[in-house]
C-alpha positions in Angstrom: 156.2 9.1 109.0 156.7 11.8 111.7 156.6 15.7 110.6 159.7 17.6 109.8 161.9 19.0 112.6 163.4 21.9 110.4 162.4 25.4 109.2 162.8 26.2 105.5 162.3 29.5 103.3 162.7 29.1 99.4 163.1 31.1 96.5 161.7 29.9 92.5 163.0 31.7 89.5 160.8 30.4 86.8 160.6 32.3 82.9 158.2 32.0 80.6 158.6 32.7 76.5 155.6 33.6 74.1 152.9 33.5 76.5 150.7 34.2 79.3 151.7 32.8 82.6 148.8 33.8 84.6 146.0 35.5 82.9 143.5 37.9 84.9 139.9 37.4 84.2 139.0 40.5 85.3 141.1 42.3 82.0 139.9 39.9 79.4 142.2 36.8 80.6 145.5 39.5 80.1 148.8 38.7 81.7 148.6 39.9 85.6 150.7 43.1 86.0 151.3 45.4 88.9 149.7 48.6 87.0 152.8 50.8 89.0 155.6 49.2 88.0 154.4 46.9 85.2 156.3 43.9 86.6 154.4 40.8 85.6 152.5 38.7 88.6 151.4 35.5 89.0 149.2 34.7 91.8 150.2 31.8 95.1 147.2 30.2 93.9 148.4 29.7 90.3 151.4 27.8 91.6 149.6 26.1 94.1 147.3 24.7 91.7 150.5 23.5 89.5 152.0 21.7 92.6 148.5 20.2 92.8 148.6 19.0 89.4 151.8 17.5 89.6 151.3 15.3 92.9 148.1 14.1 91.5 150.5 12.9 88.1 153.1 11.2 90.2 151.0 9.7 93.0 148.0 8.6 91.1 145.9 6.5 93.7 148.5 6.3 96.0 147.5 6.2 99.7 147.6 9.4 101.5 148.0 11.9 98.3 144.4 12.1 97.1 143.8 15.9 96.0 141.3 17.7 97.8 141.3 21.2 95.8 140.4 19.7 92.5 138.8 20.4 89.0 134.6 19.9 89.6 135.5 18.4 93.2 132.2 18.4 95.6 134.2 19.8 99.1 131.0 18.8 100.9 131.3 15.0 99.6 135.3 15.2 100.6 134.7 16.1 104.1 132.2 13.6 104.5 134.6 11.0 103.4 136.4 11.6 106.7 132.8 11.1 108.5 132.0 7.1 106.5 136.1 6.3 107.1 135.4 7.1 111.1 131.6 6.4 111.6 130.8 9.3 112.1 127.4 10.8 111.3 127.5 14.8 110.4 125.5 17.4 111.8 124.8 20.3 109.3 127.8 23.1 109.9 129.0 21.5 112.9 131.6 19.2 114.1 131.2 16.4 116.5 130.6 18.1 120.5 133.2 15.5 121.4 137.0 16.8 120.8 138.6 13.5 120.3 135.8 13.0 117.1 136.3 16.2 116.0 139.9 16.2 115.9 140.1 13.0 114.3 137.9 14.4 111.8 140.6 16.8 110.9 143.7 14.8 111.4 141.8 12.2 108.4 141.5 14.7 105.6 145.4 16.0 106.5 146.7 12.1 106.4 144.6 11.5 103.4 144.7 14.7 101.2 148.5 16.1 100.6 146.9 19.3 99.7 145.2 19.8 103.0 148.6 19.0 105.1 150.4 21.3 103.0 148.7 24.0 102.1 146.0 23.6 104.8 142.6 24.2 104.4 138.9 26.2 105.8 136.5 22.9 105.4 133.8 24.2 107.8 131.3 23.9 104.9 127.7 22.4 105.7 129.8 19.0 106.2 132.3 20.3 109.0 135.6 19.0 108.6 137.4 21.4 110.9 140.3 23.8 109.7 143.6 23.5 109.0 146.9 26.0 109.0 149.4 24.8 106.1 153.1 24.3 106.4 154.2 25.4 103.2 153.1 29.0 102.4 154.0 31.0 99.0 153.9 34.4 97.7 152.8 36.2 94.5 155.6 35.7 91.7 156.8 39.2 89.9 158.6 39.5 87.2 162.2 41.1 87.6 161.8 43.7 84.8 158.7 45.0 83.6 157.1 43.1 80.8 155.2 44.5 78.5 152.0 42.4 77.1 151.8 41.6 73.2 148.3 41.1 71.7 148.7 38.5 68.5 145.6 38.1 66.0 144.5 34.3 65.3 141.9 33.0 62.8 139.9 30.4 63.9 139.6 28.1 60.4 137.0 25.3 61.6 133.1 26.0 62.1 131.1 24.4 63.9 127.3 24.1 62.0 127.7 23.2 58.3 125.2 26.5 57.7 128.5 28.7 58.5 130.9 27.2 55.8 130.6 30.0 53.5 131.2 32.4 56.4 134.3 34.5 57.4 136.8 32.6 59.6 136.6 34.1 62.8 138.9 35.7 64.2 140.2 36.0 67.5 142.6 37.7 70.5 145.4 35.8 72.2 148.0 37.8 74.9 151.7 37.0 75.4 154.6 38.2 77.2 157.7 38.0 74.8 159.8 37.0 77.6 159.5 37.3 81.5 162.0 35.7 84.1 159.8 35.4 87.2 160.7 35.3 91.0 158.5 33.5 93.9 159.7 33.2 97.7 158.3 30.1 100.1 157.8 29.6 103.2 157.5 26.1 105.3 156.8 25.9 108.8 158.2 23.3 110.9 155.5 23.9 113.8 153.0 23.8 111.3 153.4 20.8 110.0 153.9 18.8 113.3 150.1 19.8 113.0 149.1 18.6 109.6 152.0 15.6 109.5 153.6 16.9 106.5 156.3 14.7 106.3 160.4 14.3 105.1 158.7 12.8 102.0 156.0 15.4 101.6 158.9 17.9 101.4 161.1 16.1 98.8 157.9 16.0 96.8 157.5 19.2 96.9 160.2 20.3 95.7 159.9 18.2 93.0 156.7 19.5 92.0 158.2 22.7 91.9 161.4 21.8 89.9 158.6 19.9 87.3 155.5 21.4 87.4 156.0 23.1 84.3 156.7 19.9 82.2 153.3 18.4 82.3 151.7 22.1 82.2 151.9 23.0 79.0 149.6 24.4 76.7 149.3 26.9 73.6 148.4 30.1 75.8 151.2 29.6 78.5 153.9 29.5 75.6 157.4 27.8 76.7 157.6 27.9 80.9 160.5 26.7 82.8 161.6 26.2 86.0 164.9 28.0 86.1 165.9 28.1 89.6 165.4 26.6 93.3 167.0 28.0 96.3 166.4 26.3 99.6 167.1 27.7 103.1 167.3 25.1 106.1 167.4 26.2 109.7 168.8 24.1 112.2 166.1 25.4 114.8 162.7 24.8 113.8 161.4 27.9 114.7 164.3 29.1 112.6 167.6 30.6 112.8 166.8 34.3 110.6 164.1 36.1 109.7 163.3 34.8 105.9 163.8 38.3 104.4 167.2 38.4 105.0 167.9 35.2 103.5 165.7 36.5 100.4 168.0 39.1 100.5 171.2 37.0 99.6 169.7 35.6 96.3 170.3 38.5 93.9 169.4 38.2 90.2 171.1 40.8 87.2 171.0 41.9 84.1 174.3 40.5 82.6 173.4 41.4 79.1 171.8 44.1 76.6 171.8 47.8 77.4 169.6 49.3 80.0 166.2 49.7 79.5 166.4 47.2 76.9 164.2 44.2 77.7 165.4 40.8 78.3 165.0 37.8 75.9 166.6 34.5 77.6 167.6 33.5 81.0 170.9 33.9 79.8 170.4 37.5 80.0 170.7 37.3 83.8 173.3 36.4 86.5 171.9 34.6 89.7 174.2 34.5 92.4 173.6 33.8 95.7 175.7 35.2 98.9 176.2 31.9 100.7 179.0 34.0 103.0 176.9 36.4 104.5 173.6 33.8 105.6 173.4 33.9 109.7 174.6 30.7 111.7 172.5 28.1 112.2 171.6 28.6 108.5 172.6 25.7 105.3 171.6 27.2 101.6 171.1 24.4 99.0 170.4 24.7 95.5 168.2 22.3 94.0 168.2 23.3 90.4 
């Protein structure tokens, strides 16, 4: 299927309730915060990783949407896939003198790995795959109001030696955000992915993996997350029709109830409206959840 011919900018309002969306290793696993404003973050590569997940639910062992960013994966032993599928015999950190070989390398682990022709992808490893500029680009989530991190106390009741039976439960340390109603813009090349191939169906994936990647993510620490929110942006042109900030601009989101400085509970507590009026020509808006 040929690559898409349009560019698209999108914006995902997602909330999460009792938990910890994105936890930072570096502060003892706590919920990511800007330490100026104390709006809570969660990282393009947390999202990407729940897109990830997703696809590889849906598609299974379908042609063409193997996962090459995965869980214990060898990236070594992926590239060299490409290498067996084309008879190709690797040289250690190098790809193949010829161009044709080389780019046919590349152009195998973008038709075979949705990932790679989405996201893209460096896989000049000791197995040489080549590199790969992604499409479909996305930027760190914030919060709308600050959020203000909870730490609960939890008693581990189980043991696991029979000598500690008579001991003292443990106990332990979990963090939560009460409630947090986050915001994340996307971007999606058209030039790009005439590169990669990402195709009319890659793109209506996506966007399902967005609108569902939360369902079949859930676990104690993250507490209740939902996907709230999708606003797509289609240009007519594919090198596009507006510069993405001003389309960003049109999507507002406010506080429709409690007092100020009060903090929010429910997504109920907020308006999202979006200025469909004032987008530039050449411009649709389409909201997919």
């Amino acid at each position: 299927m040929s690559a898409i011919t349009n560019r698209y900018e999108f914006v995902l309002l997602f909330d999460v309730t009792n938990g910890n969306p994105n936890g930072d290793p570096d502060a003892g696993n706590l919920p990511r915060l800007d330490p100026e404003t104390n709006q809570g973050l969660v990282t393009d590569v947390c999202l990407k990783r729940k897109i990830r997940n997703y696809v590889a639910l849906e598609k299974e062992e379908d042609a063409g949407y193997a996962i090459y960013m995965q869980e214990k994966s060898v990236l070594n032993n992926q590239h060299k896939k490409a290498y067996d599928a084309l008879d190709i015999k690797p040289e250690p950190k190098k790809l193949p003198k010829e161009v044709e070989k080389a780019r046919a390398l590349t152009e195998w682990m973008c038709q075979n790995f949705f990932d790679v022709r989405t996201f893209g992808a460096v896989m000049t490893t000791e197995v040489n795959s080549g590199q790969v500029r992604g499409p479909v680009q996305m930027a760190f989530a914030s919060s709308i109001d600050p959020v203000v991190p909870m730490e609960v106390s939890i008693t581990r009741m189980a043991v696991t030696n029979e000598r500690d039976l008579e001991k003292e439960r443990t106990m332990g340390r979990k963090h939560i955000i009460p409630y947090g109603l986050y915001r994340a813009h996307g971007y999606i090349s058209a030039k790009l992915a005439e590169q990669t191939g990402f195709s009319e169906d890659d793109l209506e994936l996506l966007w399902r993996s967005l609108i569902n990647m939360f369902e079949h993510d859930r676990s104690a620490s993250r507490g209740e997350m939902s996907a709230r929110k999708l606003v797509v942006f289609k240009h007519d042109h594919p090198m596009g029709n507006a510069p993405a900030h001003l389309l960003f601009d049109s999507v507002k989101v406010a506080r429709v109830t409690g007092e100020d400085d009060t903090p929010a509970r429910h997504y109920s507590d907020y308006r999202v409206s979006i200025d469909a009026e004032a987008l530039p020509a050449g411009v649709s808006v389409d909201e997919k959840l």
